[in-house]
N, C-alpha and C positions, 0 to 999 in steps of 0.2 A: 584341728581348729586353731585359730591364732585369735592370742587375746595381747591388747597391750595397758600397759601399765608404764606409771612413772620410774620405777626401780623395779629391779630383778634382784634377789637376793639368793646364793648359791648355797647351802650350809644352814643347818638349823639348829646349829649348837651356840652357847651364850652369845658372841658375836654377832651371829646372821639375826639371831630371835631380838636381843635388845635394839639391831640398825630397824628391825622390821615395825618392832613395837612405837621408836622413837618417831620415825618418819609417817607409819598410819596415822599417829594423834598430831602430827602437823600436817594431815590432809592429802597424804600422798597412797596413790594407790600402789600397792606392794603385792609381789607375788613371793615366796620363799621358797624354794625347795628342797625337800630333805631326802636323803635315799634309805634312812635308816628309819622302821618304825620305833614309835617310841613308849614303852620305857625303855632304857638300853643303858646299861653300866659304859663306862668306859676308862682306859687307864689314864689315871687325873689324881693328882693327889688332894681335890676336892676342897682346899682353903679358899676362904673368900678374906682378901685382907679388911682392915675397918673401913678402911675411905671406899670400899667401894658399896657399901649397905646404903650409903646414902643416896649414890645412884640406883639401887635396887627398890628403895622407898619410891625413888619421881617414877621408876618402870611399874609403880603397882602391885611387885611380888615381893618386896621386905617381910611385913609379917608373917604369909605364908612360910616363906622359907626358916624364919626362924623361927617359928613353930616346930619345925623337923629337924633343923641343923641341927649338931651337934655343940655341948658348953663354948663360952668365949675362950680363947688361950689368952694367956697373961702369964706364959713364961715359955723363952726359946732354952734348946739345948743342943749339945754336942753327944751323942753315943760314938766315942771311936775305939777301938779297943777294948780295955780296961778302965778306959775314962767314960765320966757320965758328968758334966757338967751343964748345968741352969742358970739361968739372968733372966731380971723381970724384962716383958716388952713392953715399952712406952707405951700410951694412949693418947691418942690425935683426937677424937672423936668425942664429945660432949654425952652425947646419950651410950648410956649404958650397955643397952642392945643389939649396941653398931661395935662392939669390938668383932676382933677377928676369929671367923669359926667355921667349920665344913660342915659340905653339904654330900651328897652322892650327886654323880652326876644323870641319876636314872628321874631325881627328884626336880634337881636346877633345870635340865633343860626342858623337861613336861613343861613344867611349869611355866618358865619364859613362851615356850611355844604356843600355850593355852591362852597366853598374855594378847601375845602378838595377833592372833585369831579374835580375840576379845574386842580387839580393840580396831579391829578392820581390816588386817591382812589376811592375801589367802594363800594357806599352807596348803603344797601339795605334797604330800606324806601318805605312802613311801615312790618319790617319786627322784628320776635321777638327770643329770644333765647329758645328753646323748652326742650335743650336736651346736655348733658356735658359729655365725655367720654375722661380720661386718659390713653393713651396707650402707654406704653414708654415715650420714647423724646418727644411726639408730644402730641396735643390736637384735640378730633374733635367737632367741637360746631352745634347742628342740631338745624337749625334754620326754620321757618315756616312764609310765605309769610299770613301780614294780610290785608282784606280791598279787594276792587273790582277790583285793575287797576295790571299794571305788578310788580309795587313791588317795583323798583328800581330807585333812583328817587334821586336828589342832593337837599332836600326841598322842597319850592313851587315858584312859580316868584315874588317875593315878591319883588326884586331890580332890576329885568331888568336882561338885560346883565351885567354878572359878568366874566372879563377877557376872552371875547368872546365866551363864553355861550349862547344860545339861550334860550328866555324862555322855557321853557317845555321841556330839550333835557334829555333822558334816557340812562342810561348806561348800557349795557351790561347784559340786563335781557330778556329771550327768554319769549314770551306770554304765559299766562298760568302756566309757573312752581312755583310749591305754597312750593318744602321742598327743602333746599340744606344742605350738610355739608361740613362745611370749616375747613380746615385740617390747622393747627399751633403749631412751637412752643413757639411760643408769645400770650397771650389772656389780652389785658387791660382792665380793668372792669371800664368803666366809666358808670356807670348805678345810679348814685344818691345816695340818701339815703335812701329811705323808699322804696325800690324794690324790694320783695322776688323773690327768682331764687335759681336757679340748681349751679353759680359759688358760690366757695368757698369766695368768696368778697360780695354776695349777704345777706340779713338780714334775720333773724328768726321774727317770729311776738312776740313780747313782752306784758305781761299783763297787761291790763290796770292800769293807777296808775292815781291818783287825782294831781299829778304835772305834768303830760303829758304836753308839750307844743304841740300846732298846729298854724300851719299860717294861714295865711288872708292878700289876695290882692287885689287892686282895684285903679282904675284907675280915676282923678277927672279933671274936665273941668273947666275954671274961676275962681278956687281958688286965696287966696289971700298971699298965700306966698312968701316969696321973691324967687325972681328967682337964687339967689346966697347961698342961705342958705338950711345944710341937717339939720333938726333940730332931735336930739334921742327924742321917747316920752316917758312918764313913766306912766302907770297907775295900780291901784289895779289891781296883779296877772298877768303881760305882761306887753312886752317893745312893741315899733318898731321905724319905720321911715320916711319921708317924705321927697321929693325929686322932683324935676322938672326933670323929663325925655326927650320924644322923642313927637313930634307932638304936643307939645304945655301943655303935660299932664304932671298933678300931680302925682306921684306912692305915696300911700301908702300902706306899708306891716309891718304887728306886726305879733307877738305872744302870745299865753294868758295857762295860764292851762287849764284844763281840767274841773277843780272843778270852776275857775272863768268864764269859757263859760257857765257853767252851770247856773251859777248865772244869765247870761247875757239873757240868753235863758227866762228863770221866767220872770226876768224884764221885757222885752220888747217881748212879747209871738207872737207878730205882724210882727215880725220883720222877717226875714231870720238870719242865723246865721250871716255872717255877718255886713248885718247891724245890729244889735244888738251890735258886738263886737264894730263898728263906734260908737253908741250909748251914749259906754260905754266910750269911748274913751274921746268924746267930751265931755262929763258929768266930765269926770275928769283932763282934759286938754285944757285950756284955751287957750292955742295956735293952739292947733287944730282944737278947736271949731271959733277959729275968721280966720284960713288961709280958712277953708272949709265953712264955713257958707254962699257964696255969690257960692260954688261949687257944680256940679251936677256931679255923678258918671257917667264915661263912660266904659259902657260894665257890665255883671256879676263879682259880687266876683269871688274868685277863693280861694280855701283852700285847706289843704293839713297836712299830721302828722298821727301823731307822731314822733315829732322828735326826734334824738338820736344823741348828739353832744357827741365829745370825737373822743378820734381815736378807731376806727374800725381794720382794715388790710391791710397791705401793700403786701398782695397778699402772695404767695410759689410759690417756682419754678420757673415756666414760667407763673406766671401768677400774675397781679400786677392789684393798684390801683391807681384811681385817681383820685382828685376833691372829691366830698362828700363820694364815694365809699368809699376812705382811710378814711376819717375823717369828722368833720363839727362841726366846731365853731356857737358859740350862735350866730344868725344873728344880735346880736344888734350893732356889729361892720362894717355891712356891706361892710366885706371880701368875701364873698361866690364867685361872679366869680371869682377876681382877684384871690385868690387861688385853686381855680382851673386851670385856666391859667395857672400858674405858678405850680401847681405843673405838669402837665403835660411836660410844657418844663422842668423840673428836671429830670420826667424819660428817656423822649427821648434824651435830651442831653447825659445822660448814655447808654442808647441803641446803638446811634449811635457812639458814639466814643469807645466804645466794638468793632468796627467793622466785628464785626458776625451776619448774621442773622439767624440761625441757633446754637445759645449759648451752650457751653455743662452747666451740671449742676455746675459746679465750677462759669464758670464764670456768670451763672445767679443769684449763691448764692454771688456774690460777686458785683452785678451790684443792687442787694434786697440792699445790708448795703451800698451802696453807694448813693442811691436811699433815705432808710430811714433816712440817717442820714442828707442826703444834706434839706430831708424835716423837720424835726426837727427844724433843725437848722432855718430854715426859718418862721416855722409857730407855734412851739411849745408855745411859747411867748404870742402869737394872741389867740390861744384856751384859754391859761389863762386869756388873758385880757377878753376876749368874758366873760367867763366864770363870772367871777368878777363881770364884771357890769350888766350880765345880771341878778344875784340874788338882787344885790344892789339894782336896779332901779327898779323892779315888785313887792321889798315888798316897802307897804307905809312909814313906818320909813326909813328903808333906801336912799327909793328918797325924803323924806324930809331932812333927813340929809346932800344929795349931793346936793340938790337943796340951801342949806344956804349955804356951803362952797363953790359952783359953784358962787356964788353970790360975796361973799369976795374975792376969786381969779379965776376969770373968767378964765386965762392964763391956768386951769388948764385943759378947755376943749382941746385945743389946743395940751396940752401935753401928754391927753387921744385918741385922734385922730394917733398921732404921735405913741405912743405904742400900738395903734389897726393894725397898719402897714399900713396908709394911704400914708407915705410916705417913707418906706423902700424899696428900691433897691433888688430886686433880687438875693439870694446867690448863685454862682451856684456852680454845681457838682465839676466842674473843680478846681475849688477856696480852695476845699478842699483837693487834692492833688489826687483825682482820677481821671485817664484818662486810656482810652484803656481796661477799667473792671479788670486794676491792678493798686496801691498808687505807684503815682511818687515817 
């Protein structure tokens, strides 16, 4: 069957769900699709910074979420070695409740998805992109229903009623139909980073390399960290982070290469890979060996990579990106949703005050550089800093050297947090003199 709509949306994690949600309440019909049902953990190191709660308040899901997130942080640190160093993090945000704090991403993305459904798009979940055809103006994406129930589904009940929702209510998916193609000239690729697929925003597989990074996540019970402290870690060959989340849990999520997992694997041959990399971690961080040491892990690891930080594409034509799709900064900033969030409301702010759903090629080639540059602007900065400190902190010289100087001017964590974009405001499109998909 073929349905069409004003936008396709590829990904139904923060990105896809917030472009979904923003564009239904300015009148656009939206289709999303997700291949993954949901609830679903994933490796994230789950901070949401302060500036972006505010964008979470206009999407409808602020309270909720903070409801279940886990305390504000209001102090960063360094565990590298023997060192354990803290500095307060500024505050940008006037209301108390908009500081920065994690969530799971089993909890965020329901939730957003529940949003998006709420408020007029229709999720097809668990359903996946098969098939990409350009035809003219328009796009048609065949997509293929996966898993055993109808297909169509706004998440899982994970919060109840959300904006008078019923648990379990489906949208709009006849029994049985397992291929549809949706007809657009809008297709946003919010589908991650490491995704091979058919769109032109989608990855090629890359050769393996000995600096490969990969994640690793995992969840900890009765650790002994402070409840107000993210502390960064540093160990031979990976970074990560640690963070009081949602239900009382610790998240911990690093990254390590390829050639130092390897190492880790030999070590401790017993182990699963993740605990191994934990292993390795506590062997070489003091800090996280005394916050986890009284903690029992709750749930399986979870892991994920190769990853490819840097910008990727910002999409041609009518077809664009967003969140990891476009780019993906070193996680050791713990940016990832917040810029995803926001780069979404970047493009949709442009979408929508184009006032065409239906764009010709001019104005979508002119909605692209208003698009890229309003993201630039906003995140270019952040890839750098990412970038910086994640090579600084995974070689050992290097986090010995930041860890003496972190020492003597502690103030400088503070002002590393501040240039990671924990507390920069959102640029928008507007701000920069484009409105209407032409420069005021």
């Amino acid at each position: 069957m073929k349905f069409k709509y004003d936008a396709v949306i590829v990904g139904g994690g923060p990105s896809g769900a917030t472009a979904a949600v923003l564009l239904a309440k300015a009148g656009w019909s939206v289709a999303i699709v997700e291949k993954a049902p949901f609830p679903r953990r994933k490796v994230c190191g789950e901070f949401i910074s302060e500036t972006t709660w505010p964008l979470l308040r206009e999407l409808g899901v602020a309270e909720a979420l903070q409801a279940t997130a886990g305390p504000v942080v209001r102090r960063v640190g360094v565990f590298a070695g023997s060192t354990v160093i803290t500095s307060p993090l500024t505050r940008s945000t006037p209301r108390a409740d908009d500081g920065g704090r994690a969530v799971g991403r089993e909890f965020l993305d329901t939730l957003l998805l529940q949003r998006a459904a709420a408020v007029g798009a229709e999720v097809l979940q668990p359903w996946a992109l098969s098939g990409f055809v350009e035809s003219g103006d328009q796009y048609t994406c065949r997509v293929i229903k996966k898993g055993g129930d109808d297909g169509c589904q706004p998440g899982a009940e994970l919060h109840g009623e959300l904006h008078g929702q019923p648990h379990g209510q489906r949208h709009g998916q006849p029994h049985g139909e397992r291929h549809r193609e949706l007809i657009s000239r809008v297709i946003i690729g919010a589908h991650g980073s490491w995704e091979t697929g058919v769109l032109p925003t989608q990855v090629s597989r890359q050769p393996r390399r000995a600096g490969d990074l990969f994640g690793f996540k995992a969840h900890f019970r009765d650790g002994a960290l402070a409840s107000d402290l993210m502390p960064l870690l540093a160990f031979p060959g990976g970074y990560g982070g640690m963070v009081h989340a949602d239900c009382g849990r610790i998240s911990l999520s690093c990254c390590i290469r390829r050639d130092a997992l390897e190492r880790c694997r030999k070590q401790w041959p017993q182990h699963s890979a993740g605990a191994a990399v934990l292993a390795h971690i506590m062997a070489s961080c003091k800090g996280v060996a005394d916050a986890l040491a009284p903690a029992t892990v709750d749930g399986a690891w979870l892991s994920a990579g190769p990853l490819q930080t840097g910008i990727r594409s910002f999409g041609r034509g009518g077809i664009f990106a967003v969140g990891n799709a476009a780019a993906e900064a070193h996680p050791i900033v713990a940016e990832g949703i917040s810029m995803a969030i926001q780069s979404a409301h970047l493009l949709c702010e442009q979408l929508i005050t184009s006032r065409v759903r239906q764009p010709s090629p001019a104005v979508l080639e002119t909605i692209h550089a208003a698009y890229e540059a309003a993201w630039r602007r906003n995140f270019s900065s952040r890839l750098r800093v990412a970038a910086l400190f994640a090579h600084l902190f995974m070689r050992p010289l290097g986090a010995r050297l930041a860890a003496i100087t972190l020492k003597l001017v502690p103030g400088l964590l503070t002002r590393g947090a501040r240039w990671s974009g924990k507390n920069q405001s959102l640029r928008s499109v507007r701000s920069q003199g484009f409105v209407g998909g032409l420069r005021s």
